[in-house]
GUKE-516667 format. One record per residue (C-alpha): residue in one letter; x, y, z. Coordinates in nm, 2 decimals, decimal comma. Example, Ala and Ser with C-alpha at 12.3 -4.5 7.8 and 13.67 -1.06 7.14 Angstrom:
# residues 2
<node "A" <1,23 -0,45 0,78>>,
<node "S" <1,37 -0,11 0,71>>,
This chain:
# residues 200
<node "X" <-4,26 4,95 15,89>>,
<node "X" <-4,05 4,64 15,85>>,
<node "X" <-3,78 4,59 15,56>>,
<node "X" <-3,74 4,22 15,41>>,
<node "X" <-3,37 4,22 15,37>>,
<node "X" <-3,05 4,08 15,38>>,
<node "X" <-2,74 4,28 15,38>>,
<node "X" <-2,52 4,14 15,04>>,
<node "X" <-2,86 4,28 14,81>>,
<node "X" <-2,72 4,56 14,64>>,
<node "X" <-3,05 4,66 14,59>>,
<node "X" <-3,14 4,64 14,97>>,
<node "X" <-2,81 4,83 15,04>>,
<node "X" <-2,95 5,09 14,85>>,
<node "X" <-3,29 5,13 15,00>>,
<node "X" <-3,08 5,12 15,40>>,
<node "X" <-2,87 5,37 15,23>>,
<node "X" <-3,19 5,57 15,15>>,
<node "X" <-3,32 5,54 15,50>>,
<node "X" <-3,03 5,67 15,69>>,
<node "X" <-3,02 5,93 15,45>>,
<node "X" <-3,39 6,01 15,52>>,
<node "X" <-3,36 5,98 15,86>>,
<node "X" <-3,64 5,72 15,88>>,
<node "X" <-3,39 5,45 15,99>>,
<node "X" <-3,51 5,45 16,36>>,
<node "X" <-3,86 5,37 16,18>>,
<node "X" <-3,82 5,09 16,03>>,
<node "X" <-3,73 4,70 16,14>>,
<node "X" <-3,50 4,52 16,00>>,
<node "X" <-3,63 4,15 15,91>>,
<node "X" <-3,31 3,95 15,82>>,
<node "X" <-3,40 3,64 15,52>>,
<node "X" <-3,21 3,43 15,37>>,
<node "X" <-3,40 3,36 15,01>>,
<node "X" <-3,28 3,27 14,64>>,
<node "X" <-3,36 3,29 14,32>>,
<node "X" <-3,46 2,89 14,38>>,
<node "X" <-3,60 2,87 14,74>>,
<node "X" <-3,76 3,16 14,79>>,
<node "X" <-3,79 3,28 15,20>>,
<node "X" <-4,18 3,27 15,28>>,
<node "X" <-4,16 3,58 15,44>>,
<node "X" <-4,04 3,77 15,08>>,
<node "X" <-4,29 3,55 14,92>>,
<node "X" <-4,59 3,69 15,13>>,
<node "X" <-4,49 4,04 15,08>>,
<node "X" <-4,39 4,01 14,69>>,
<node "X" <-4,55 3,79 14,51>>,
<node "X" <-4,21 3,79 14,23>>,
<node "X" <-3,97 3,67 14,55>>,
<node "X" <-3,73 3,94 14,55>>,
<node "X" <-3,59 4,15 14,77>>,
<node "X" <-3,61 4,41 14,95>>,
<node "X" <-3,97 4,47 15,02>>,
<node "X" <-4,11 4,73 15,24>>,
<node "X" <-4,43 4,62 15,47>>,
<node "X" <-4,60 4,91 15,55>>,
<node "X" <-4,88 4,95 15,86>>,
<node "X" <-5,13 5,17 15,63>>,
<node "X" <-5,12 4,97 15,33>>,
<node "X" <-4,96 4,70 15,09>>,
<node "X" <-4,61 4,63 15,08>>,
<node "X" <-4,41 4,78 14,87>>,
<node "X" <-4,15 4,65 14,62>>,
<node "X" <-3,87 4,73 14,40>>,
<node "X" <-3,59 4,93 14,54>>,
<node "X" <-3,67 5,20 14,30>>,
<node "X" <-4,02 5,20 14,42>>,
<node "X" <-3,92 5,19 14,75>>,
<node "X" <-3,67 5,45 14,77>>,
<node "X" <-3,93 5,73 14,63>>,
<node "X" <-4,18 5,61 14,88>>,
<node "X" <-3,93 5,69 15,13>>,
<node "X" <-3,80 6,01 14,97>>,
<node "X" <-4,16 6,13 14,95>>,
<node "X" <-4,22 6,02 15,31>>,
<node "X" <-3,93 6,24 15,46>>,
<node "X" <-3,93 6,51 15,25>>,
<node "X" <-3,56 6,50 15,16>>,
<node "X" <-3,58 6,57 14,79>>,
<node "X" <-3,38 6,29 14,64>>,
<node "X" <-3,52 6,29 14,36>>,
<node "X" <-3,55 6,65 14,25>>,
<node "X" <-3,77 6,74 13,99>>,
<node "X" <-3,52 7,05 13,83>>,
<node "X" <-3,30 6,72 13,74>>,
<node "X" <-3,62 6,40 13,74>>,
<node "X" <-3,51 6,22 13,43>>,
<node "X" <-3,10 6,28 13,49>>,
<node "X" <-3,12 6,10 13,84>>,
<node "X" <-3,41 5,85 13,73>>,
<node "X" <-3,17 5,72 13,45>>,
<node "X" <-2,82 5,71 13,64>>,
<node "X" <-3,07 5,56 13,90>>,
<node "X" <-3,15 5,32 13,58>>,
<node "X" <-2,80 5,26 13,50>>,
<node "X" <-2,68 5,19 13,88>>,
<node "X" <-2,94 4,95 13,87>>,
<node "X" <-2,86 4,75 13,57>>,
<node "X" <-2,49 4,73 13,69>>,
<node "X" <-2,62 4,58 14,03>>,
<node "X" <-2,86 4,38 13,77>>,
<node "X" <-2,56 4,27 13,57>>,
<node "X" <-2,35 4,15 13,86>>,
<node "X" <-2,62 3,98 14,04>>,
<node "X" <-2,64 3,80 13,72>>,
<node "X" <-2,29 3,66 13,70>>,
<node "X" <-2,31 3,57 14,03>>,
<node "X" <-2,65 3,36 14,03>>,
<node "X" <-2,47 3,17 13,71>>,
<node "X" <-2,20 3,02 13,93>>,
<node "X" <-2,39 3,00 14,30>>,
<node "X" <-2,72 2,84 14,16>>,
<node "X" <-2,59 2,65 13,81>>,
<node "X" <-2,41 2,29 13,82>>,
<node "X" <-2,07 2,40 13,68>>,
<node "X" <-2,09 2,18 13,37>>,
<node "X" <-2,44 2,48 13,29>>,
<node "X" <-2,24 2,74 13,35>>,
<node "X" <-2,17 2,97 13,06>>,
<node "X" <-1,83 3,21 13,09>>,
<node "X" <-1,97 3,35 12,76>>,
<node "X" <-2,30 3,43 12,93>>,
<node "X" <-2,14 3,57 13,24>>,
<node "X" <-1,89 3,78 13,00>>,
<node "X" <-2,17 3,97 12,82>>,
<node "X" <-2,30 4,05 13,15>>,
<node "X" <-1,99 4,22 13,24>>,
<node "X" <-1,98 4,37 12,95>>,
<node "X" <-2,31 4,57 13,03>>,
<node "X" <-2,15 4,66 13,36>>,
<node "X" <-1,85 4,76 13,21>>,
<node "X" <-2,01 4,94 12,91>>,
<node "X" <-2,23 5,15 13,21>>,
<node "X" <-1,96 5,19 13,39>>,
<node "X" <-1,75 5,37 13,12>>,
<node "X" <-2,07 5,59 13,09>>,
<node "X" <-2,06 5,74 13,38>>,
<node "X" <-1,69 5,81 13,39>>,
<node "X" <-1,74 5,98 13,06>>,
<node "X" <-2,11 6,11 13,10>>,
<node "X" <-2,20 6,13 13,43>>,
<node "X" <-1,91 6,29 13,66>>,
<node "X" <-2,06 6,63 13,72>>,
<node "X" <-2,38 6,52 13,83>>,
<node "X" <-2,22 6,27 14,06>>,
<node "X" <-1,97 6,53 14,21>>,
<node "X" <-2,34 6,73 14,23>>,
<node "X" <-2,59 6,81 14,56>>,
<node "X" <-2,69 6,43 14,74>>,
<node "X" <-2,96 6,23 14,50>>,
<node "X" <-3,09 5,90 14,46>>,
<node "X" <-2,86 5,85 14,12>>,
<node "X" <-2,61 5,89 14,36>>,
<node "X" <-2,67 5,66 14,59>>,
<node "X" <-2,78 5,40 14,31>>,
<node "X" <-2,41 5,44 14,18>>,
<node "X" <-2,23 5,43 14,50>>,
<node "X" <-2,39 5,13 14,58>>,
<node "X" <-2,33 4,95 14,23>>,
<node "X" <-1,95 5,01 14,28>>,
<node "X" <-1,99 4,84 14,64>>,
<node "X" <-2,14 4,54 14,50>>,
<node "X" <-1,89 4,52 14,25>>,
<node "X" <-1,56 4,54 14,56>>,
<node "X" <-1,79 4,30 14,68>>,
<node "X" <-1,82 4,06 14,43>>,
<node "X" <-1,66 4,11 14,14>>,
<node "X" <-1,29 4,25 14,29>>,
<node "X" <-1,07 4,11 14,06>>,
<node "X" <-1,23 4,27 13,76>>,
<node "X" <-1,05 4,62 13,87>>,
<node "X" <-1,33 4,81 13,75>>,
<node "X" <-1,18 5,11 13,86>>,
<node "X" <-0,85 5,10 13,57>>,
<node "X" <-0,92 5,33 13,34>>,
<node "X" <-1,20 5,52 13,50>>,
<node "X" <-1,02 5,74 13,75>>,
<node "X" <-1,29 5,97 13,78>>,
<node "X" <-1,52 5,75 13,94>>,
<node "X" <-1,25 5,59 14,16>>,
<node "X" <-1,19 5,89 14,30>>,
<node "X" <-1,59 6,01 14,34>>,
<node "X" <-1,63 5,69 14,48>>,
<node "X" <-1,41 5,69 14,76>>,
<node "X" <-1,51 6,03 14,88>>,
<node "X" <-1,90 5,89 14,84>>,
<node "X" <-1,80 5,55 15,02>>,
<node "X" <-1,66 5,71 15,33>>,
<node "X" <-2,05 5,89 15,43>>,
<node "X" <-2,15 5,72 15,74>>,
<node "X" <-2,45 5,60 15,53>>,
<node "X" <-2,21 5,39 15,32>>,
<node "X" <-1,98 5,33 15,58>>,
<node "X" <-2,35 5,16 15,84>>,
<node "X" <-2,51 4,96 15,52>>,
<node "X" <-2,11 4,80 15,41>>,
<node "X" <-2,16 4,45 15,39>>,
<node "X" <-1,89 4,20 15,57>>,
């Protein structure tokens, strides 16, 4: 199998993430692109046809796309129960809510990489914040338990959220006020999963 990638995607962070966890790591190639949302790389074009990243080429059938979609392929190939059906819909939605952080702060960075600065809109890129910050105060309020709970994909989802947002988005001190999370997420950051998938 060969991965489309490249290392900043939060959302290919995630699916790596999911592989070491998985153990299918050794299995898979890593195919380094650079693409945007404006050139897209020919290689993600050819293996999704919407020119995002990551997408999983696969020897015994089409590629797949969509981290989510991705990360249950690979959770169904190894058998790791990551998405355990006692507790489906509570890790599909944090899964959901990771995502739309990751979604949020793509967003805000796309406005001031890819817009002529006299386009850009701080209004825009504050009510995407907003999101992420609304999501964010759910899971310090909401979601702690289940985070602090047995290894799953909402898990993972969040973790790597939070790293996008160090990454990114530092100076917004997401982590004032939501102590919880601060603290899950430094004990989550430090598996060597986290640790192998950081981006410079």
């Amino acid at each position: 199998m060969k991965l489309i990638h490249s290392p900043a995607s939060p959302f290919v962070r995630k699916t790596v993430v999911t592989l070491h966890e998985t153990g299918l790591f050794p299995q898979v190639e890593l195919v380094n692109v650079t693409t945007t949302p404006l050139a897209t790389a020919p290689e993600v074009a050819a293996a999704n046809p919407m020119g995002k990243i990551p997408a999983l080429v696969r020897d015994d059938g089409p590629a797949l796309y969509d981290s989510r979609v991705i990360c249950r392929y690979l959770d169904a190939k190894a058998g790791t129960a990551l998405y355990p059906e006692s507790r489906i819909w509570d890790v599909l939605t944090l899964e959901a809510t990771a995502d739309g952080i990751m979604e949020a702060s793509l967003a805000i960075v796309y406005e001031t990489r890819f817009r002529d600065p006299e386009m850009q809109s701080t209004e825009w890129m504050e009510a995407q914040w907003a999101k992420a910050s609304r999501a964010l105060d759910v899971l310090e309020s909401r979601w702690l338990s289940h985070l602090n709970g047995p290894l799953d994909m909402g898990q993972i989802a969040v973790g790597c959220a939070l790293g996008y947002i160090d990454l990114r988005h530092s100076a917004r001190d997401w982590r004032a006020g939501r102590s919880g999370l601060a603290a899950w997420f430094e004990t989550f950051g430090a598996r060597e999963s986290m640790q192998a998938t950081k981006p410079a």
